[in-house]
C-alpha positions in Angstrom: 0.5 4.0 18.0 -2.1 1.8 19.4 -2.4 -2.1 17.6 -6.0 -2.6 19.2 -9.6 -1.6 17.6 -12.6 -1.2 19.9 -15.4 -3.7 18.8 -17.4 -1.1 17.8 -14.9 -0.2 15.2 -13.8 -3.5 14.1 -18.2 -4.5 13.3 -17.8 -1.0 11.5 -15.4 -2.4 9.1 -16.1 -4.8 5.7 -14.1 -7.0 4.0 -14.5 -8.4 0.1 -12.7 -12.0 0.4 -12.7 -13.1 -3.5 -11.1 -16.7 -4.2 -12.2 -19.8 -5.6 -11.4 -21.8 -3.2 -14.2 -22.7 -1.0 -12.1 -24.3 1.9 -10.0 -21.6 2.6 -12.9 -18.9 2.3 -14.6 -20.3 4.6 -11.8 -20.4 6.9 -10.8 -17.2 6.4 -14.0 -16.1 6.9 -15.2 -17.7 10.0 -12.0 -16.0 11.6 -12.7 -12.7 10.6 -16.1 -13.0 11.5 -14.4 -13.6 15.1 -13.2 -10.5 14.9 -16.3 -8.6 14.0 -15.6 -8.3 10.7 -18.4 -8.0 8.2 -17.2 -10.3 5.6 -18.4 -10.2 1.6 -17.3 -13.3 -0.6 -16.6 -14.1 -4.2 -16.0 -17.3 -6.1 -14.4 -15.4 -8.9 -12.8 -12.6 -10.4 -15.8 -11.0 -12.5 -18.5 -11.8 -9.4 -16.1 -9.7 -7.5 -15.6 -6.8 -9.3 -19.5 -6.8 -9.2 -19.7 -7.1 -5.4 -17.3 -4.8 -4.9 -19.6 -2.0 -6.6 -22.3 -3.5 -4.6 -21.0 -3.5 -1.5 -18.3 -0.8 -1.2 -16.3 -2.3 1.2 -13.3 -0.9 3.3 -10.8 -4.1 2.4 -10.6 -6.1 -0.2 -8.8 -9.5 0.1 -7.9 -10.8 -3.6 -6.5 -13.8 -5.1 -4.6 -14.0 -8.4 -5.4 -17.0 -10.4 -9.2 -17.1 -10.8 -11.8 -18.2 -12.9 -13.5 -15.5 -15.3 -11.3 -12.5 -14.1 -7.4 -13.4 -12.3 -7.0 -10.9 -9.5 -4.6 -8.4 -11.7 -7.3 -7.6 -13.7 -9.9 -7.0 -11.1 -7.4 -4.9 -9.7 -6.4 -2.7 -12.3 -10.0 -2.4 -13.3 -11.0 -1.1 -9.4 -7.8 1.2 -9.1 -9.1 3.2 -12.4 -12.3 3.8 -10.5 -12.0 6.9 -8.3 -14.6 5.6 -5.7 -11.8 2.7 -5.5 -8.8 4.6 -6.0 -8.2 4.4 -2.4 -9.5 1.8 -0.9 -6.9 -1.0 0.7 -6.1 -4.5 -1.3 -4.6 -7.4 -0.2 -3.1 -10.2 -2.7 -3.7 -13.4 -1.4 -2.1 -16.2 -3.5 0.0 -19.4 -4.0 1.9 -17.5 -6.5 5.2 -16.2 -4.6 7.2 -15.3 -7.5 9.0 -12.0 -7.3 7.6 -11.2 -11.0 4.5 -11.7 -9.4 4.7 -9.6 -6.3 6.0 -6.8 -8.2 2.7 -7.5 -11.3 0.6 -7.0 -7.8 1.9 -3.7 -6.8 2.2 -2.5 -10.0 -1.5 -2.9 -10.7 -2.0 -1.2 -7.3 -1.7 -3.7 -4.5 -1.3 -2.1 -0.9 0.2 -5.9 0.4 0.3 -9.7 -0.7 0.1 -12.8 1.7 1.7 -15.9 0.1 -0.7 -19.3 0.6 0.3 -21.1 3.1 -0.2 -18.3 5.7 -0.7 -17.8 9.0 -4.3 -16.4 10.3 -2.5 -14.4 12.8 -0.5 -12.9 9.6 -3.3 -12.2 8.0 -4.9 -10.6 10.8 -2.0 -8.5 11.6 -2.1 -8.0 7.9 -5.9 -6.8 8.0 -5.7 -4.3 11.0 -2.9 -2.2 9.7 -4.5 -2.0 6.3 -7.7 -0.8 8.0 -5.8 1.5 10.3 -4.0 3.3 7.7 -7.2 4.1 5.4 -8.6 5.4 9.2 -5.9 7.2 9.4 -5.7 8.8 6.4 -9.8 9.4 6.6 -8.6 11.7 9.3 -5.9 13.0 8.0 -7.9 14.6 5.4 -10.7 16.1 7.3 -7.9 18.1 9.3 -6.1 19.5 6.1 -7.4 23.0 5.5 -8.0 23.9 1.8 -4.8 25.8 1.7 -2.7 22.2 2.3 -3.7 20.6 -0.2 -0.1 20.4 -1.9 3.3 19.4 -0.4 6.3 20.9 -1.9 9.5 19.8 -1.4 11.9 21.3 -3.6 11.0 20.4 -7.3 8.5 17.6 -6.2 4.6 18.8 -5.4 2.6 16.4 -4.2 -1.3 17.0 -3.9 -2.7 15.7 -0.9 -6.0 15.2 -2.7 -5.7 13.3 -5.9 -2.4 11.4 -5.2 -0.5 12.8 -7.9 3.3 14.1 -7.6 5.2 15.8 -10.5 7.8 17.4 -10.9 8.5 21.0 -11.5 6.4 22.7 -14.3 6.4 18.0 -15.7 3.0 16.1 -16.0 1.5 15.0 -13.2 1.7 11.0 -12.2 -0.6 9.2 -10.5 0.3 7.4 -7.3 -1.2 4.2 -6.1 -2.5 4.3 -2.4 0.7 2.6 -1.2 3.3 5.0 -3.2 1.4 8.1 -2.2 1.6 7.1 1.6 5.3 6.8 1.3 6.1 9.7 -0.6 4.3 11.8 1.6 6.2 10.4 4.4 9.4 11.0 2.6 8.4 14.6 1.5 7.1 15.5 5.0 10.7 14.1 6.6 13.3 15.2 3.7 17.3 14.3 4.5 16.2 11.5 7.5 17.2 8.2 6.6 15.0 5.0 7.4 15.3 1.5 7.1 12.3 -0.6 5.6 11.4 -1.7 8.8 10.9 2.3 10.1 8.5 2.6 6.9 6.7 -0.7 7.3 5.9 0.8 10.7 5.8 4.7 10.6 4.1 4.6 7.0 1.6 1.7 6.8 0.7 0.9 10.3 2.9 -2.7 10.4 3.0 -4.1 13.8 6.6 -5.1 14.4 7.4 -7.9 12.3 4.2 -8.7 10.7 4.9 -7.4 7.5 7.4 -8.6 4.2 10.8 -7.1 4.8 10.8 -6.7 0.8 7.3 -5.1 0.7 9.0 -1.6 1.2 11.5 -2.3 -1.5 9.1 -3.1 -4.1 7.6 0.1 -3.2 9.8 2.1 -3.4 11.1 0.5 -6.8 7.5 1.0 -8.1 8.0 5.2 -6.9 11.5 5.6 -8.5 9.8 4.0 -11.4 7.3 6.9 -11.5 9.4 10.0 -10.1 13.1 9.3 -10.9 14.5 10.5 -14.4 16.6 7.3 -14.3 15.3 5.0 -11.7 18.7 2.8 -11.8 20.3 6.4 -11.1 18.0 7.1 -8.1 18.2 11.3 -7.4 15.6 11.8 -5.1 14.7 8.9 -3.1 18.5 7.2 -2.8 19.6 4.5 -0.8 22.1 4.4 2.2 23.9 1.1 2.2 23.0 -0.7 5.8 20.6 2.1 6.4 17.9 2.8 4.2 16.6 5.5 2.4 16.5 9.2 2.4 14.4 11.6 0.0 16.8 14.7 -0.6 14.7 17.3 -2.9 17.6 19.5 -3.7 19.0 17.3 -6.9 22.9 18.3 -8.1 
């Protein structure tokens, strides 16, 4: 898979930057811009959810503790509307807690970049995000109307709406990130792989660009949704010193 955008995709793409602080904005957005990014800013939480409905943009680069509206609320409040359901977000904060990692994803965070970063990082950071919602853009205008479902024994997925259930269950609703990786499980059932092969094969990662623990926390957030027990994994288990491996048929 190919790391590089042509500049005629990369001036194609914008970014939503909402933080308070003005320094680092401008930082940030001066090296985007370098890029060819069209960049959107924010000084808070409530002008952002605002510009984002403005704007539409393809990324959206969010901080947590702001005035008005902290990132979790913005968003929470952009993943319960469908013309946002999809679209990539990236936490970027000073707040490196793991309770507040996992808050992130929770509320429907793709990544999170701890402050101080690196602007290659971010970078890095940026182009897979915007690769993967490419990808997925093209994904879905090959899918014929009769695949709009994976099934894998008892789990169906619908390629459409990001839901899974189970059996004749309720359907859940799957962030952007959680859909990805079930997908990827469902469409490879009994191979095992390591965080590092779904960093890479799922979301578009360039080789050690990414949080080793970011594919942890996602698949806790999955089991969470999916597993009767989710300390008693059935369907997505793990392989000590291997990974992980989706097998459908539960005993």
């Amino acid at each position: 898979m190919t790391c590089a955008y042509t500049e005629e995709e990369m001036q194609s793409h914008s970014i939503l930057l909402i933080d308070d602080h003005y320094q680092l904005v401008q930082g940030i957005r001066n090296s985007l811009q370098e890029d060819g990014y069209e960049i959107i800013v924010a000084a808070n939480g409530l002008d952002g959810l605002k510009a984002a409905r403005r704007h539409r943009p393809d990324l959206i680069v969010l901080d947590i503790n702001m005035p008005l509206m902290d990132g979790l609320e913005v968003c929470n409040r952009l993943r319960a509307d469908n013309q946002f359901r999809k679209v990539p977000i990236l936490f970027l904060t000073s707040r490196n807690s793991v309770e507040d990692r996992v808050r992130g994803l929770d509320n429907g965070a793709d990544d999170y970049l701890a402050k101080p970063f690196n602007t290659a990082e971010l970078k890095a950071r940026v182009r897979a995000l915007l690769r993967r919602t490419q990808d997925a853009f093209e994904e879905s205008e090959d899918q014929s109307i009769e695949m709009t479902r994976l099934r894998v024994g008892p789990l169906t997925l619908d390629l459409k709406a990001c839901w899974v259930k189970i059996e004749d269950g309720e359907a859940v609703q799957l962030t952007p990130a959680e859909f990805e990786l079930l997908q990827y499980l469902m469409s490879h059932p009994n191979q095992t792989f390591s965080g590092e092969d779904l960093l890479e094969n799922v979301w578009a990662y360039e080789p050690g660009t990414a949080d080793q623990s970011l594919a942890r926390w996602h698949i806790r957030n999955l089991r969470a949704k999916i597993e009767p027990n989710p300390t008693k994994p059935v369907f997505i288990r793990t392989i000590p010193r291997h990974g992980y491996i989706l097998s459908p048929e539960v005993n």
